[in-house]
Every structure is written in C-alpha cells, then in structure tokens.
mmCIF file of the N, C-alpha and C atoms, coordinates in Angstrom:
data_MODEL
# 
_entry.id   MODEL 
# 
loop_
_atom_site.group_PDB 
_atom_site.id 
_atom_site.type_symbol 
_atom_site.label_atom_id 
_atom_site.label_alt_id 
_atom_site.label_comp_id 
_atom_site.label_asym_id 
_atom_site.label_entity_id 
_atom_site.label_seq_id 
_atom_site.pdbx_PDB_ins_code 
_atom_site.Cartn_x 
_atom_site.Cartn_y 
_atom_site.Cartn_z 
_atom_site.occupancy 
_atom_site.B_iso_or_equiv 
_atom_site.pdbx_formal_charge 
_atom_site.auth_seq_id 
_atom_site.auth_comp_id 
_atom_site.auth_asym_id 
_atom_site.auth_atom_id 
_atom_site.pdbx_PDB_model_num 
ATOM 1   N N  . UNK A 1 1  ? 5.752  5.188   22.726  1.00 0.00 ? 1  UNK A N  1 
ATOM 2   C CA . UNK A 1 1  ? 5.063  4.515   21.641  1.00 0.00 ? 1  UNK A CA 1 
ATOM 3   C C  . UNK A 1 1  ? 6.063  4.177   20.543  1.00 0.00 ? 1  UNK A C  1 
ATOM 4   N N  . UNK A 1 2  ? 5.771  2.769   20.150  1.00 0.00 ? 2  UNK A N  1 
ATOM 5   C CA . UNK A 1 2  ? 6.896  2.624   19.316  1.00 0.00 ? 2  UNK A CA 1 
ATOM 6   C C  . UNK A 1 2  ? 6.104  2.489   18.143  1.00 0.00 ? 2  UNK A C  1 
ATOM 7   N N  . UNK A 1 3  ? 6.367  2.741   16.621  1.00 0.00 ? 3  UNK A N  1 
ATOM 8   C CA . UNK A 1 3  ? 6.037  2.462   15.118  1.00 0.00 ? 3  UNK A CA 1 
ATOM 9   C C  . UNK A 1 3  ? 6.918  1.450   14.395  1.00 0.00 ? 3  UNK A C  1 
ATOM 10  N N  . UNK A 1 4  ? 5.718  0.464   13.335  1.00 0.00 ? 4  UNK A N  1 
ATOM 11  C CA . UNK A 1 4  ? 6.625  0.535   12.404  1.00 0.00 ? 4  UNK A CA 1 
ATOM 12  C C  . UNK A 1 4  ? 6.042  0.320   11.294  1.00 0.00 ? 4  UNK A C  1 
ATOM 13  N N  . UNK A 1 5  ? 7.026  0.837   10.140  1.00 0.00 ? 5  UNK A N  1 
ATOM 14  C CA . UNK A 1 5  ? 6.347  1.353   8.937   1.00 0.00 ? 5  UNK A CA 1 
ATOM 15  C C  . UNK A 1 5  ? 7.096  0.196   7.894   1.00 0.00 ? 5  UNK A C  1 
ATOM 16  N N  . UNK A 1 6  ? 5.884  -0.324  7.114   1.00 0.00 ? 6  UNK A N  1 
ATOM 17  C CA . UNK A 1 6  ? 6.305  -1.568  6.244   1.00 0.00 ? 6  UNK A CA 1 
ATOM 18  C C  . UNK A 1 6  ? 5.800  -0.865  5.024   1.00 0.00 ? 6  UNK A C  1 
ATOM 19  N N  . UNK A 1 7  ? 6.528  -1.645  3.886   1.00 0.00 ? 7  UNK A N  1 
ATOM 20  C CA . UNK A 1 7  ? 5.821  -2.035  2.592   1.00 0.00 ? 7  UNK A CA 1 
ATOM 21  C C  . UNK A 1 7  ? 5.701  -2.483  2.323   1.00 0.00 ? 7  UNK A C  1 
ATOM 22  N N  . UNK A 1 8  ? 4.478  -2.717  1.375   1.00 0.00 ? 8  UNK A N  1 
ATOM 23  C CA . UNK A 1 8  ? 3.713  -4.335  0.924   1.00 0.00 ? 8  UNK A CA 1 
ATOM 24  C C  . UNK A 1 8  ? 3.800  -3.507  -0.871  1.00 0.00 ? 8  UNK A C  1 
ATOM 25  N N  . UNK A 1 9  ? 4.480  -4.299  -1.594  1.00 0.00 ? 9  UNK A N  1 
ATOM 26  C CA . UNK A 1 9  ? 4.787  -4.302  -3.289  1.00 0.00 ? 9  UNK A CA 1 
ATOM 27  C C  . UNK A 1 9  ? 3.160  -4.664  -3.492  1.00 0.00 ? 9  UNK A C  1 
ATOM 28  N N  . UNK A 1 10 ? 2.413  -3.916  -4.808  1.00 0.00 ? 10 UNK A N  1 
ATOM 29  C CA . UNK A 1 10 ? 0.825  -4.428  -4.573  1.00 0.00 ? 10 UNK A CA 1 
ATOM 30  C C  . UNK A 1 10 ? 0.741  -4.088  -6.286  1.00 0.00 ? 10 UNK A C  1 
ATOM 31  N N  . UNK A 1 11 ? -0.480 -4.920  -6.760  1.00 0.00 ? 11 UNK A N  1 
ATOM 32  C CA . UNK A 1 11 ? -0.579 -4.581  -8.620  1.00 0.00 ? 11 UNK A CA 1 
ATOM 33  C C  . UNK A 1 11 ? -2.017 -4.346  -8.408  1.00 0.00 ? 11 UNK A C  1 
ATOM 34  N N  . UNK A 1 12 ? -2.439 -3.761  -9.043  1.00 0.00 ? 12 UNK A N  1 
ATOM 35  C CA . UNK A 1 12 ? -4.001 -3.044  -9.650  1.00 0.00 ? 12 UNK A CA 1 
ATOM 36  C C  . UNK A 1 12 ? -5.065 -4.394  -9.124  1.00 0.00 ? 12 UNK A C  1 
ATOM 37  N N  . UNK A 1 13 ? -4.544 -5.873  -9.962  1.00 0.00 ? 13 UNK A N  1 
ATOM 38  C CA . UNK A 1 13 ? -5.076 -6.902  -10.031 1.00 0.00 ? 13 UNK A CA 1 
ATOM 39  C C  . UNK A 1 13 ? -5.220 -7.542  -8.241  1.00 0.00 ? 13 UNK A C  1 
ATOM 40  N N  . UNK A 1 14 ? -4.223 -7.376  -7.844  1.00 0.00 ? 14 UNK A N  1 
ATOM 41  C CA . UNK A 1 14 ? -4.030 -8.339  -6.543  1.00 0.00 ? 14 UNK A CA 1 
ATOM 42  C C  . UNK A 1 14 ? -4.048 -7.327  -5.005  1.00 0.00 ? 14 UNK A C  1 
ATOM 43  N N  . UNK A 1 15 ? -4.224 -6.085  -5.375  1.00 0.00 ? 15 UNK A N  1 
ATOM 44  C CA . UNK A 1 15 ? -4.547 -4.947  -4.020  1.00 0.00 ? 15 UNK A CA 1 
ATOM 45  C C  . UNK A 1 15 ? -5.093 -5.372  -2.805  1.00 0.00 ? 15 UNK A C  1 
ATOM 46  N N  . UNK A 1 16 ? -6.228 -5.740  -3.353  1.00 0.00 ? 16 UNK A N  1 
ATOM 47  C CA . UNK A 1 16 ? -7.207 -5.905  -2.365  1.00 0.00 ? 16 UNK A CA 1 
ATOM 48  C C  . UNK A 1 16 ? -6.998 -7.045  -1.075  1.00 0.00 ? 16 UNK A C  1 
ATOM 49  N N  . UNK A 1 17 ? -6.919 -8.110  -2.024  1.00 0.00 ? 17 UNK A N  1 
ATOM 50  C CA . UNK A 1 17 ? -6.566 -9.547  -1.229  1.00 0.00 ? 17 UNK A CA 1 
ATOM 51  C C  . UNK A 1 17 ? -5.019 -9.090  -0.565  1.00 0.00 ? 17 UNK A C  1 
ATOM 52  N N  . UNK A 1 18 ? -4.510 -8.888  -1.237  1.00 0.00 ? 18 UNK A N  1 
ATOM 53  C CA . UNK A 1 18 ? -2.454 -8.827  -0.679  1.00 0.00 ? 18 UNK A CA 1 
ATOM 54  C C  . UNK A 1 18 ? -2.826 -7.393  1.048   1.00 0.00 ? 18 UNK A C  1 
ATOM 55  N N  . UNK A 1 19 ? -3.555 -6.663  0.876   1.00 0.00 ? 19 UNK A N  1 
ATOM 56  C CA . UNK A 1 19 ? -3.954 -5.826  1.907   1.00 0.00 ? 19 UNK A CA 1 
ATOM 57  C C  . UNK A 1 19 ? -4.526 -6.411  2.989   1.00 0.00 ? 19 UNK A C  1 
ATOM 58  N N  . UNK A 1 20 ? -6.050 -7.131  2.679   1.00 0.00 ? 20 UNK A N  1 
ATOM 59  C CA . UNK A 1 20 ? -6.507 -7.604  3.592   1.00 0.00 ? 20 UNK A CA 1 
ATOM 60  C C  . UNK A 1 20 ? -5.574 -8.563  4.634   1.00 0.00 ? 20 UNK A C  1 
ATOM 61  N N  . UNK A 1 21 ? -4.835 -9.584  3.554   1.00 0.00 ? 21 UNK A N  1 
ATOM 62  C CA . UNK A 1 21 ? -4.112 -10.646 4.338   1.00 0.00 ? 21 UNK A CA 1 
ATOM 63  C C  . UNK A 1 21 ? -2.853 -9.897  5.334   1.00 0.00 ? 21 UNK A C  1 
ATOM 64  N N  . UNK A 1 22 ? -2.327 -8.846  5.099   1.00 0.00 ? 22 UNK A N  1 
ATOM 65  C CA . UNK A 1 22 ? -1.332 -8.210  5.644   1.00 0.00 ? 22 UNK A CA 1 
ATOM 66  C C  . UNK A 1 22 ? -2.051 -7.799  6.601   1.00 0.00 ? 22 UNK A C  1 
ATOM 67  N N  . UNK A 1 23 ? -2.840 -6.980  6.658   1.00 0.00 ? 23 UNK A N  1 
ATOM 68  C CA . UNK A 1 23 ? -3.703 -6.128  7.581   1.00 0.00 ? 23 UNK A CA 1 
ATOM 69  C C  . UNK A 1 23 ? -3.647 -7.465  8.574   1.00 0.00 ? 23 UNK A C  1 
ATOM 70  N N  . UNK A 1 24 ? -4.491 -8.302  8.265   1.00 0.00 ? 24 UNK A N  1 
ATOM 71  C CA . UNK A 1 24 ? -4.516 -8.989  9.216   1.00 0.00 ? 24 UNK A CA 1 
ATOM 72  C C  . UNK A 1 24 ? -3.830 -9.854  9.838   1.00 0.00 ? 24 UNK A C  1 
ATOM 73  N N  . UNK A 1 25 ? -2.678 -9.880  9.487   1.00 0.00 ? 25 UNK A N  1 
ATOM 74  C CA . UNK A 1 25 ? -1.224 -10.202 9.856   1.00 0.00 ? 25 UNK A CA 1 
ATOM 75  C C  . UNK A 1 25 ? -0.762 -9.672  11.149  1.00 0.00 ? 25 UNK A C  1 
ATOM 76  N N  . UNK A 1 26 ? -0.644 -8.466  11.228  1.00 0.00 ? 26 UNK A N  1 
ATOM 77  C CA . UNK A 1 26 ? -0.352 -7.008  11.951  1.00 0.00 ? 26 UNK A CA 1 
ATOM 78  C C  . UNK A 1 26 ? -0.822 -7.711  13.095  1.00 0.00 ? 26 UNK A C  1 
ATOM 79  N N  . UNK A 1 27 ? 0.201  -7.217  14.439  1.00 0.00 ? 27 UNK A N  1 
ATOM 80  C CA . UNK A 1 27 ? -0.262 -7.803  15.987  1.00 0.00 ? 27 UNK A CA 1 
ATOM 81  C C  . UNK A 1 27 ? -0.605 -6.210  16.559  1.00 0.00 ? 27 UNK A C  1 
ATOM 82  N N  . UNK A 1 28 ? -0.075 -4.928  15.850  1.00 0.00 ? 28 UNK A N  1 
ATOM 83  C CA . UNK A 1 28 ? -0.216 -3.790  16.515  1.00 0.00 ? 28 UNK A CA 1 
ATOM 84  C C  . UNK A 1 28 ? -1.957 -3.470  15.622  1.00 0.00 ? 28 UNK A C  1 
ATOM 85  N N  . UNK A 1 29 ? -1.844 -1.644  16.180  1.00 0.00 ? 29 UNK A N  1 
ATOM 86  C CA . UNK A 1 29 ? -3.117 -1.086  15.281  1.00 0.00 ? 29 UNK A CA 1 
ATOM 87  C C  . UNK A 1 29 ? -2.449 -0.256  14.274  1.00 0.00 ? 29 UNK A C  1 
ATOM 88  N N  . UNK A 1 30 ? -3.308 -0.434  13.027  1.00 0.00 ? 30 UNK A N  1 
ATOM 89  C CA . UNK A 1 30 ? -3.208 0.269   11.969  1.00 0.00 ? 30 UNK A CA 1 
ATOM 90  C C  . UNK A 1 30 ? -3.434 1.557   11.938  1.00 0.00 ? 30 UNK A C  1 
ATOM 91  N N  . UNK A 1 31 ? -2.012 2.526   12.043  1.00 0.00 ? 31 UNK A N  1 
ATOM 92  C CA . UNK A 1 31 ? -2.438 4.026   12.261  1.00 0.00 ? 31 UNK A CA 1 
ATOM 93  C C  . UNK A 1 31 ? -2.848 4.864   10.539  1.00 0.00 ? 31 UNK A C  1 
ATOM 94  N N  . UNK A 1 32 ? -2.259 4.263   9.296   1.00 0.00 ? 32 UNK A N  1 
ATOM 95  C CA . UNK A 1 32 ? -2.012 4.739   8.106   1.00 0.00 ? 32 UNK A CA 1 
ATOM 96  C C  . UNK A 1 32 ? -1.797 3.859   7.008   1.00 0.00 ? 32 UNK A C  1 
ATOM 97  N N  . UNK A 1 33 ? -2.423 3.899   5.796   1.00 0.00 ? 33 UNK A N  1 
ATOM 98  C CA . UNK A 1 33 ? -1.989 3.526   4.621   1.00 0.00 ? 33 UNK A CA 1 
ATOM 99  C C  . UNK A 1 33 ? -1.622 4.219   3.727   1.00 0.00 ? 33 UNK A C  1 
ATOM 100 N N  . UNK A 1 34 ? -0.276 4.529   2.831   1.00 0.00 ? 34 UNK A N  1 
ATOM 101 C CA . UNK A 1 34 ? -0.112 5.943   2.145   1.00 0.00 ? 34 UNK A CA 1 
ATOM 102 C C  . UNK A 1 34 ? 0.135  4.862   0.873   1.00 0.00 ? 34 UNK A C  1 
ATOM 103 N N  . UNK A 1 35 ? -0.274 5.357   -0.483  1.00 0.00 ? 35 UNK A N  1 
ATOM 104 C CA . UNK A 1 35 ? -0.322 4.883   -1.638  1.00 0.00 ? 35 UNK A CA 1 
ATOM 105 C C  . UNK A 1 35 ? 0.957  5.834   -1.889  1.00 0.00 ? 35 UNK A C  1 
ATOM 106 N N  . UNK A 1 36 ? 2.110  4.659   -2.457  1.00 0.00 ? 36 UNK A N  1 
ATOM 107 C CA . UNK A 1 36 ? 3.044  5.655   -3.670  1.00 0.00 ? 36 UNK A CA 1 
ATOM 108 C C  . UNK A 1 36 ? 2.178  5.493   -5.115  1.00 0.00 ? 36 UNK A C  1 
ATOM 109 N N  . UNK A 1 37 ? 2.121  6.874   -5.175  1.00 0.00 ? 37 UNK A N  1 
ATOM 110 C CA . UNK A 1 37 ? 1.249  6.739   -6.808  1.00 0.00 ? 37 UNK A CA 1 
ATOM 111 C C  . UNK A 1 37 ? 2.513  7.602   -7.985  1.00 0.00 ? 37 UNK A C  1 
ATOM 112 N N  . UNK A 1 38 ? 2.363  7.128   -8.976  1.00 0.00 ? 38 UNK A N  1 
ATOM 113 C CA . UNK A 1 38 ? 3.305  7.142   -10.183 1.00 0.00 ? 38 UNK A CA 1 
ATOM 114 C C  . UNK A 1 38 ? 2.649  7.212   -11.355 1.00 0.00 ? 38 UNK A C  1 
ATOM 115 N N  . UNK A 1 39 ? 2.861  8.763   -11.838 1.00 0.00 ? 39 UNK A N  1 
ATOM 116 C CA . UNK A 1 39 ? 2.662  8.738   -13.007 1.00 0.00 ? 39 UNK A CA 1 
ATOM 117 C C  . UNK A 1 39 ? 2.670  8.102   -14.049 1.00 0.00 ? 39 UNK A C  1 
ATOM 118 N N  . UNK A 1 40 ? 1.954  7.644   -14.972 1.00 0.00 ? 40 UNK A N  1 
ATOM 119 C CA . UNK A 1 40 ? 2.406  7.125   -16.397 1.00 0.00 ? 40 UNK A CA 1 
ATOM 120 C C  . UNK A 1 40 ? 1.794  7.894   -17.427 1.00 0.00 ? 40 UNK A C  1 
ATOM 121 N N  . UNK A 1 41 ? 2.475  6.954   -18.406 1.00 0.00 ? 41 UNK A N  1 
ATOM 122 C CA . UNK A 1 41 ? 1.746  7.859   -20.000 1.00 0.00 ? 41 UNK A CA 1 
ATOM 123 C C  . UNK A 1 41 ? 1.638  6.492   -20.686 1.00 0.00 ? 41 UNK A C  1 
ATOM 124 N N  . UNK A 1 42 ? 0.600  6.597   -21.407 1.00 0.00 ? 42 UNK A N  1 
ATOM 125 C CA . UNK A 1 42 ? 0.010  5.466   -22.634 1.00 0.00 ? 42 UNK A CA 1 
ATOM 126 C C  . UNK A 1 42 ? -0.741 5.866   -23.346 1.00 0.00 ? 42 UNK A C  1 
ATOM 127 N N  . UNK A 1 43 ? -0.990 5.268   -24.487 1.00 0.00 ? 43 UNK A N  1 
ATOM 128 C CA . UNK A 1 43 ? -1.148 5.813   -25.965 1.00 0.00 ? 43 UNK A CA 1 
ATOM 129 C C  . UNK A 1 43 ? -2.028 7.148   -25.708 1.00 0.00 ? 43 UNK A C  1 
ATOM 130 N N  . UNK A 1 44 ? -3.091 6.851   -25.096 1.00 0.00 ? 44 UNK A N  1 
ATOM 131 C CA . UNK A 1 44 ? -4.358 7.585   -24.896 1.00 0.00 ? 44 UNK A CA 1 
ATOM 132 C C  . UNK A 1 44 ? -4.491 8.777   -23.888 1.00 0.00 ? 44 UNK A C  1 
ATOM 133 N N  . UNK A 1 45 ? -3.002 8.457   -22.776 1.00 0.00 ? 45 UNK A N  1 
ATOM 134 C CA . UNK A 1 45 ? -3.013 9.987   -22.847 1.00 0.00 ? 45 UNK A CA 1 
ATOM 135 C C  . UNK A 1 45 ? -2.110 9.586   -21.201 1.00 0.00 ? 45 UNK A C  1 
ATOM 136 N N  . UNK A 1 46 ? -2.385 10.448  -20.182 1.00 0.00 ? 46 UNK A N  1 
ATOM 137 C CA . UNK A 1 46 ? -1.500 10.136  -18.551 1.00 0.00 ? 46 UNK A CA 1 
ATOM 138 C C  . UNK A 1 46 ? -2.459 9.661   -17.594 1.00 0.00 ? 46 UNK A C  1 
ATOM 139 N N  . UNK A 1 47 ? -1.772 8.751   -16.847 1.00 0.00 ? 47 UNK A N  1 
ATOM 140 C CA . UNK A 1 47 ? -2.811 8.085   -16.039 1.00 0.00 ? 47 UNK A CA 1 
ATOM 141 C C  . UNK A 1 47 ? -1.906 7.571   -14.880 1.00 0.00 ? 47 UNK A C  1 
ATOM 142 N N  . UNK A 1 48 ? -2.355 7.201   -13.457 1.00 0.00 ? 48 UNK A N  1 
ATOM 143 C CA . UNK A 1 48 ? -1.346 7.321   -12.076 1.00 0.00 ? 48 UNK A CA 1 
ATOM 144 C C  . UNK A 1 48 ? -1.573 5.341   -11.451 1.00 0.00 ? 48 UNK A C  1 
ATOM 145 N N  . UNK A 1 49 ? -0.295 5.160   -11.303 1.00 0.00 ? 49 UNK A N  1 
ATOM 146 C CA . UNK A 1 49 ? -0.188 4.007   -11.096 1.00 0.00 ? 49 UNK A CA 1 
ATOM 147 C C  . UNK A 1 49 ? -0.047 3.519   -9.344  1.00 0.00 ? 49 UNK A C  1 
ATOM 148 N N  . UNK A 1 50 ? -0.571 2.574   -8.740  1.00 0.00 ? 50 UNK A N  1 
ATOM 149 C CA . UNK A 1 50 ? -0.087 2.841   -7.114  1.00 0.00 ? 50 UNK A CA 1 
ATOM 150 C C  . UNK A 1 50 ? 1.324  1.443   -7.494  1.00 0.00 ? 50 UNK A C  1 
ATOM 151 N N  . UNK A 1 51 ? 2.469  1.731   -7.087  1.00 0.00 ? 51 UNK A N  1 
ATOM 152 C CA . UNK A 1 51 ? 3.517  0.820   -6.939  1.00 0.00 ? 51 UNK A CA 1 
ATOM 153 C C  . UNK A 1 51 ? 3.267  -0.266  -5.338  1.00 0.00 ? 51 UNK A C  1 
ATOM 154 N N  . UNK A 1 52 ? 3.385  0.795   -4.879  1.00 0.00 ? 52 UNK A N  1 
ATOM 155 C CA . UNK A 1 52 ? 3.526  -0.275  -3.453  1.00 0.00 ? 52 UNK A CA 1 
ATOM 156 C C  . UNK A 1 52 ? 2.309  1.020   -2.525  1.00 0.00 ? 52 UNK A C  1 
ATOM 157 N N  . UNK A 1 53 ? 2.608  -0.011  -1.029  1.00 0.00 ? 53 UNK A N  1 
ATOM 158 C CA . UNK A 1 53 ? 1.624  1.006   -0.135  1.00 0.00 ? 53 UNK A CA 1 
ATOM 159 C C  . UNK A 1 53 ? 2.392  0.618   1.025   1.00 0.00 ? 53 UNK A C  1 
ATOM 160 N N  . UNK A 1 54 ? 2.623  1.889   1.693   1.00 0.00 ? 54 UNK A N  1 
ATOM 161 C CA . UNK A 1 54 ? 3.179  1.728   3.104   1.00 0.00 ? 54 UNK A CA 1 
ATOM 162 C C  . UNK A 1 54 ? 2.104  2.089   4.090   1.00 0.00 ? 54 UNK A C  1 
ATOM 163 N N  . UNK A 1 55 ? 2.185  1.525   4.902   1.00 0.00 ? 55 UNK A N  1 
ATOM 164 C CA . UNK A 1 55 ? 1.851  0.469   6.249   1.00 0.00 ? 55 UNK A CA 1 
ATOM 165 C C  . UNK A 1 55 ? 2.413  1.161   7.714   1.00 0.00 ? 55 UNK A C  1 
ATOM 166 N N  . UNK A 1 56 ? 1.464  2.519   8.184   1.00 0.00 ? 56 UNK A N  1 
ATOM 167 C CA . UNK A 1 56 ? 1.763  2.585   9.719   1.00 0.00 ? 56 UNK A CA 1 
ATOM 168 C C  . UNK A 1 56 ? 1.237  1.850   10.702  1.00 0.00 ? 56 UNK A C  1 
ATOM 169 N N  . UNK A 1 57 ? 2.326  0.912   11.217  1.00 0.00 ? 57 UNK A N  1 
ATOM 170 C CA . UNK A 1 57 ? 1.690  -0.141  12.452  1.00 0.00 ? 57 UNK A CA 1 
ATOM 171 C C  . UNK A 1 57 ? 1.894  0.737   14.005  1.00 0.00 ? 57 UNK A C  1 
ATOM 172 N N  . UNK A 1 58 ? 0.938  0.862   15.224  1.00 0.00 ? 58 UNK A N  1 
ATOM 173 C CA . UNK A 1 58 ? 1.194  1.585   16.329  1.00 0.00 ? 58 UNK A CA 1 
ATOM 174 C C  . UNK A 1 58 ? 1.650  0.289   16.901  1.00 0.00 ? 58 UNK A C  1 
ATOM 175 N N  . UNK A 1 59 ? 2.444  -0.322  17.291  1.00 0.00 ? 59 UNK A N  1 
ATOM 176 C CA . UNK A 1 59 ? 3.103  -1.102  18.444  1.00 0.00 ? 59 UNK A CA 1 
ATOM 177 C C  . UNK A 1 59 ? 2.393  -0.961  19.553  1.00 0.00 ? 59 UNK A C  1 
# 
C-alpha cells in the first residue's frame, strides 16, 4: 500500500470550499484529515487558529 500525505494552506473564510474541491481532486481514498492548530492571543484573551490541513491519500 502506498500513501500520500499533502497539504492544502486553508483560512477560517475559505476552509470549506478549498477542502471540498481538493477532496475531490484525490484519485485515491481519503484515509485522514489532521488540522495544524496554532495558538494565538488577541486583545480579549487566547484563541487556536487552523494554518493548513494535511491530507492522508490511500493510493
């Protein structure tokens, strides 16, 4: 079995759509989606940001 693991760069605003269209891009099956999530801080106090999301494809 071969893998492969992508990243798709993604913003709060554009997640959804930028996922779907990738997803359905993909010729293998989708084994995983892992969110990098990132702390922040703003005025009001700490709150977690997703940067990008990696992408397990099963070949």
């Amino acid at each position: 079995m071969k893998y492969n693991v992508h990243r798709l760069d993604v913003k709060a605003d554009n997640m959804q759509d930028r996922l779907e269209k990738f997803i359905n891009s993909l010729k293998g099956e989708v084994i995983s989606i892992i969110p990098n999530v990132k702390p922040t801080f703003m005025g009001m106090g700490g709150t977690a940001k997703v940067d990008y999301l990696l992408i397990v494809e099963k070949l």
